[in-house]
C-alpha positions as CSV (number, residue, x, y, z in Angstrom):
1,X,-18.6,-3.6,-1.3
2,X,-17.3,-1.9,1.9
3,X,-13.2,-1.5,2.0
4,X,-11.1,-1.2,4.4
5,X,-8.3,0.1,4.2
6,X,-4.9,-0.5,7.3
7,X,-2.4,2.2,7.3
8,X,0.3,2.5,9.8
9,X,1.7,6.1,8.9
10,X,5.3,4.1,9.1
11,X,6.7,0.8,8.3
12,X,7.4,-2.1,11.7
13,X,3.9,-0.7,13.3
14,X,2.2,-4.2,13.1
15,X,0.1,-3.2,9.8
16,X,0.2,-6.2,7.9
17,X,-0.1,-8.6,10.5
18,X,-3.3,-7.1,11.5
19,X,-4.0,-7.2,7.9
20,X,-4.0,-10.8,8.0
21,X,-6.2,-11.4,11.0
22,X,-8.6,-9.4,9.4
23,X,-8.4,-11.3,6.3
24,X,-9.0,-14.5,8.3
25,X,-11.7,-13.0,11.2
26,X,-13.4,-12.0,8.1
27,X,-13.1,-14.7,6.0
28,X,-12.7,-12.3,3.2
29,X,-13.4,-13.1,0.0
30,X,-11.5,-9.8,-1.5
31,X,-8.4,-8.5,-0.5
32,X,-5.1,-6.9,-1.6
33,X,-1.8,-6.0,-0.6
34,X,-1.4,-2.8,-2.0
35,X,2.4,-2.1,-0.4
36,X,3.5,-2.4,-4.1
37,X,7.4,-1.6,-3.2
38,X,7.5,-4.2,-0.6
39,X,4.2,-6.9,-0.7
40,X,4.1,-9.5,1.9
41,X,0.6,-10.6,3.3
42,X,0.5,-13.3,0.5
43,X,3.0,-14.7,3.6
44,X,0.5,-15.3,5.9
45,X,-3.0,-15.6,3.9
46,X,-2.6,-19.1,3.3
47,X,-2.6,-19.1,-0.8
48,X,-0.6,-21.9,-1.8
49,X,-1.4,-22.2,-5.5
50,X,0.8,-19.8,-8.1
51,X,-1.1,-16.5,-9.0
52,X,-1.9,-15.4,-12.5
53,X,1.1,-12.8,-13.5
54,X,0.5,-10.1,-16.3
55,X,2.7,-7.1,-16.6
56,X,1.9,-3.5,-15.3
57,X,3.0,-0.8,-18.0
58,X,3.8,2.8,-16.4
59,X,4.7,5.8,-18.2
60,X,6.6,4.9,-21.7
61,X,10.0,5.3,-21.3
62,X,12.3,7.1,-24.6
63,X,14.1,5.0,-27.1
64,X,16.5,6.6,-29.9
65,X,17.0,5.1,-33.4
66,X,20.3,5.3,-34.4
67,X,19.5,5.4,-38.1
68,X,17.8,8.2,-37.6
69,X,19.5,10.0,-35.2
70,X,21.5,13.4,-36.2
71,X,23.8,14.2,-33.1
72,X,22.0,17.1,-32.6
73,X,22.4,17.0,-29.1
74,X,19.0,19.0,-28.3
75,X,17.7,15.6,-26.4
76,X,20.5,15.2,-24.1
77,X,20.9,18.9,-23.6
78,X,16.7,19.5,-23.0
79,X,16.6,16.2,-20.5
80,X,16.4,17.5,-16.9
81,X,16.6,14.1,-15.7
82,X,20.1,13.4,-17.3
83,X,18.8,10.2,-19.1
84,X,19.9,10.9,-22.4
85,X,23.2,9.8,-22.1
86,X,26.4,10.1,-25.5
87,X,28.4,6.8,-25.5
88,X,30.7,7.6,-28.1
89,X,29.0,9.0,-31.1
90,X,25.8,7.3,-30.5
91,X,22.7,8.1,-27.9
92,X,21.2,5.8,-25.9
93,X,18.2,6.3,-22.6
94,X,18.9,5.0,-19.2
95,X,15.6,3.4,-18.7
96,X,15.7,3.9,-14.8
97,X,16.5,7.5,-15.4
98,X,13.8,8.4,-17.8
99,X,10.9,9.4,-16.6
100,X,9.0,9.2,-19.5
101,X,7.8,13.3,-20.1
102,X,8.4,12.6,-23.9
103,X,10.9,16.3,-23.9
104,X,13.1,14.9,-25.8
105,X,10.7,13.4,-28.4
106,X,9.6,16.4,-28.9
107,X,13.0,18.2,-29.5
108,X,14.1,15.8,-32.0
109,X,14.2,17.6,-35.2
110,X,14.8,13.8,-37.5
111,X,11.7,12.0,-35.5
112,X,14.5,9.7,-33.7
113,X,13.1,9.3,-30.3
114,X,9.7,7.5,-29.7
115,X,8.1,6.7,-26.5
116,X,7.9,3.3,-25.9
117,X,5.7,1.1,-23.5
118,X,7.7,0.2,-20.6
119,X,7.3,-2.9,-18.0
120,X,7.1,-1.1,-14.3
121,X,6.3,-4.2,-12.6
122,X,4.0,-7.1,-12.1
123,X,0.5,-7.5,-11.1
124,X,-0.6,-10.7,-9.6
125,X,-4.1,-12.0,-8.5
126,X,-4.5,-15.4,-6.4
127,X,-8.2,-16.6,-6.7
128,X,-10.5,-19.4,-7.1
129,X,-14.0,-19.5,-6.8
130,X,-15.1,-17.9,-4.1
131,X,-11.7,-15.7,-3.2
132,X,-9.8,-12.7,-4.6
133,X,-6.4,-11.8,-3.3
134,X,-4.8,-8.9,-5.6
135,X,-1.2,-7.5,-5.2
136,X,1.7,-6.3,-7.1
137,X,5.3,-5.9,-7.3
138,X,7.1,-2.9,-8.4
139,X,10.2,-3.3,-10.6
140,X,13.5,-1.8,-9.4
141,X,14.1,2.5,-10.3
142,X,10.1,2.6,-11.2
143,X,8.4,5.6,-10.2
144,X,4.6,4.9,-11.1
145,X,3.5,3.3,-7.5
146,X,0.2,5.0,-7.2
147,X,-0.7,3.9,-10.7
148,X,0.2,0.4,-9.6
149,X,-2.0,0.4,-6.4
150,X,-4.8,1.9,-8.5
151,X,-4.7,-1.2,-10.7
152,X,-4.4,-3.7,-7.5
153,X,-7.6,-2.0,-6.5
154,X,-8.9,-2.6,-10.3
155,X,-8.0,-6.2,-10.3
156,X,-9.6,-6.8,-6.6
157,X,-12.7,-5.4,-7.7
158,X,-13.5,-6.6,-10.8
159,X,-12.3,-10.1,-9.6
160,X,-14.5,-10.0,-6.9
161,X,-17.9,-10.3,-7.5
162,X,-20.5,-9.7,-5.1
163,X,-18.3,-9.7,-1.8
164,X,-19.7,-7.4,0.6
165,X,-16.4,-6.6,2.2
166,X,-12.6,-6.3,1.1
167,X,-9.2,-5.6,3.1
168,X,-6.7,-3.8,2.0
169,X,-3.3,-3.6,3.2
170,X,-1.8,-0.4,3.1
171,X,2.2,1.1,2.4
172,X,3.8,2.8,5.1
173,X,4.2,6.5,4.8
174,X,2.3,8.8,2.8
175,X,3.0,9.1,-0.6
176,X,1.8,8.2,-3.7
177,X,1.1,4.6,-2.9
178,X,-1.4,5.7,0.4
179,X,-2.8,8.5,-1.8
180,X,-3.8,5.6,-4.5
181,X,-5.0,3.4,-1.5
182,X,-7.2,5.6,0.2
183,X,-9.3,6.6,-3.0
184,X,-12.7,5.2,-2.8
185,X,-12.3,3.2,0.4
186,X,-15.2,3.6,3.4
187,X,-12.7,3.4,6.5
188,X,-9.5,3.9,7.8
189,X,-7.8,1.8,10.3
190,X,-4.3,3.7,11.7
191,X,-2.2,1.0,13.1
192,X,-0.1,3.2,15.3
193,X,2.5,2.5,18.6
194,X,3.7,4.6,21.5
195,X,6.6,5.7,20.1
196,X,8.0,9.2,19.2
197,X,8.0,8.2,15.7
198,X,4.6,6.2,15.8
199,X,3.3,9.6,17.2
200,X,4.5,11.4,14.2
201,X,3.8,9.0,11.3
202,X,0.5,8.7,13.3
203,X,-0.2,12.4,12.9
204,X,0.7,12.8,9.3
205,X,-1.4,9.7,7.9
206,X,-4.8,10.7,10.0
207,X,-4.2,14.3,8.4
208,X,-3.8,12.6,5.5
209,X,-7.1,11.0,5.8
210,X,-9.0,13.7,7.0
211,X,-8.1,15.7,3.5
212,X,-9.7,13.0,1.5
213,X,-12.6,13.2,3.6
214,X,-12.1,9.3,5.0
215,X,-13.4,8.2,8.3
216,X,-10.7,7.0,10.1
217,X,-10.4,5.1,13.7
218,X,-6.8,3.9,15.4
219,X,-5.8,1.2,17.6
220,X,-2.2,1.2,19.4
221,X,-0.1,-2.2,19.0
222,X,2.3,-2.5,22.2
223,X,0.7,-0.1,23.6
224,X,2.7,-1.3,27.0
225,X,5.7,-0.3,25.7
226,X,5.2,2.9,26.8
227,X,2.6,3.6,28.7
228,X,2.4,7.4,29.0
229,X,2.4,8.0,24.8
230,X,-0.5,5.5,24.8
231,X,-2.1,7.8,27.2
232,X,-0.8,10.9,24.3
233,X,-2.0,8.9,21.5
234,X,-5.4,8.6,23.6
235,X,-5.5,12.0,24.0
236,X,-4.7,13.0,20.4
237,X,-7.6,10.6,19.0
238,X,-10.1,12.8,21.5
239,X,-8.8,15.9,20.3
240,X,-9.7,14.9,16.7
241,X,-12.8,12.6,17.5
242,X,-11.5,9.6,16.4
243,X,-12.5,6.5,17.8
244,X,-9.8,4.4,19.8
245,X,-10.9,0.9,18.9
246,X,-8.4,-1.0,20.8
247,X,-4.5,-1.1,22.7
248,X,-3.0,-4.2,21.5
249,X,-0.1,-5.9,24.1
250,X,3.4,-6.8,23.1
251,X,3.3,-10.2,22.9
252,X,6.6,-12.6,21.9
253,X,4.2,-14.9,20.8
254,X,3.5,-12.9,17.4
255,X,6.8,-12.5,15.8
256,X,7.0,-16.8,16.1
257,X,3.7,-17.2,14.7
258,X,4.3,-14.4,11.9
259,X,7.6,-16.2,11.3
260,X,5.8,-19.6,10.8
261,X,3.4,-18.1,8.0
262,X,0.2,-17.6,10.3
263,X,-1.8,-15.0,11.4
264,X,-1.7,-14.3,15.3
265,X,-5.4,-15.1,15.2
266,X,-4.7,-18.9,14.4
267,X,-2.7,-19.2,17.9
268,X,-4.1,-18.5,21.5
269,X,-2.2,-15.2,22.4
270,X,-3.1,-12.0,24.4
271,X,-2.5,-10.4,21.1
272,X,-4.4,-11.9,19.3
273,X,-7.4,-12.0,21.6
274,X,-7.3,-7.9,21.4
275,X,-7.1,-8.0,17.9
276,X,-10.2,-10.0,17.9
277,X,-11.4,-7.2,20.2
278,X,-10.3,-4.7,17.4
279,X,-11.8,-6.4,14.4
280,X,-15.7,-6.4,16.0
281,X,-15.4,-2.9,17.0
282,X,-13.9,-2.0,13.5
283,X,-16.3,-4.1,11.8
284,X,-19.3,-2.4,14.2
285,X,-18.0,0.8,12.5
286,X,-17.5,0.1,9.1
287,X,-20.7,-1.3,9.0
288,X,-22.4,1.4,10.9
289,X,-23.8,-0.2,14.2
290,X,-21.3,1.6,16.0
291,X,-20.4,5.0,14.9
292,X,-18.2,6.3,17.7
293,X,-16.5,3.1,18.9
294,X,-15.0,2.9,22.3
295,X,-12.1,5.5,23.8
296,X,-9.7,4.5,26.0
């Protein structure tokens, strides 16, 4: 199975819209959403049955027995993360505090504090018999997004037999959740605009990339929004050899189609038709019939 995987670097590039005209260009029978703080391609992919749910556990969280508890205060005073908190004579754990490093556990002299498995969100996979379409939802205060994208990617694979390609929607930025995405996919797409902060974001995800090792290609969306930082962004993507697959118009038309629950490839747009443009030469590449792509 080749992945690909669409990173913007920031959030409001145009990511998960071109997500979803991949998903339909392709006719993909394996994809997933890994944007696990905020998921919404299931929005424009079409599923209309309810997906199976099944709870994501993170890291355990600490519990205190107040049978067993001495009011020793070593917990509270050993927590750096100010969890353990004295309501009276009694202690309890603020659940979205703890981060689950079992200190306190450990200090307890009486045994009253025992790490317990803890919900961190929800994992849900639409599919039927030909089609796979993972993503999560991470609960409120948890801090275990990489291991949540990790187990989208999981549930993709193992739910998708023999398909010989999936997409994978990306988070913005480039933290945990882009470090978890990025493990074991063939290709980068960077989803970038000619902005000053596009340029930035731009900049840190491809570096991003190019530690893990991941061949990466960009395409500017609006690029006619400014016209001299497409040019920069052109000229940035020679500089690190990095194929330029395809400037993308701003087009009204998308936000109404986006806002009706369709990809901008069901429509006839001039956004649409360059995405089109960007999908064959991405495909060309991942499939390697066309290692350098086209620069603009």
């Amino acid at each position: 199975m080749k992945q690909l995987l669409i990173l913007s670097g920031k959030g409001g590039t145009g990511k998960t819209t071109m997500a979803s005209a991949f998903v339909r260009l392709s006719k993909a029978r394996a994809y997933a959403d890994c944007d696990v703080d905020a998921p919404n391609l299931h929005l424009t992919v079409g599923w209309t049955k309810e997906p199976k749910r099944s709870h994501y556990f993170g890291l355990p969280r600490a519990k205190v027995d107040p049978d067993l508890c001495i009011r020793c205060d070593l917990c509270r005073q050993y927590c750096r993360f100010g969890s353990v908190i004295l309501e009276g004579s009694n202690y309890r754990v603020d659940s979205l505090a703890c981060e689950g490093c079992g200190v306190c556990e450990f200090v307890c002299p009486a045994g009253a504090i025992s790490m317990e498995p803890h919900v961190d969100g929800e994992l849900m996979l639409y599919s039927d018999a030909k089609t796979a379409f993972s993503t999560a939802k991470l609960n409120i205060g948890s801090g275990t997004s990489g291991l949540l994208v990790t187990e989208v990617k999981k549930q993709m694979r193992e739910s998708a037999g023999t398909a010989p390609l999936a997409i994978i929607d990306g988070s913005p930025g480039i933290g945990c959740p882009v470090i978890a995405s990025l493990s074991g996919v063939d290709l980068v797409l960077v989803v970038t605009e000619p902005s000053i902060t596009g340029m930035n974001d731009m900049t840190r995800i491809v570096e991003t990339a190019r530690k893990f090792g991941t061949k990466t290609v960009v395409c500017i969306n609006k690029c006619d929004t400014n016209m001299e930082n497409t040019r920069c962004i052109a000229e940035l993507c020679r500089g690190w050899g990095l194929a330029l697959v395809g400037l993308i118009p701003f087009d009204s038309e998308v936000v109404k189609t986006v806002n009706a629950g369709l990809s901008i490839v069901d429509v006839d747009c001039q956004a649409g038709e360059a995405v089109r443009s960007v999908f064959e030469k991405t495909m060309d590449i991942l499939f390697g019939e066309n290692e350098g792509g086209d620069e603009q």
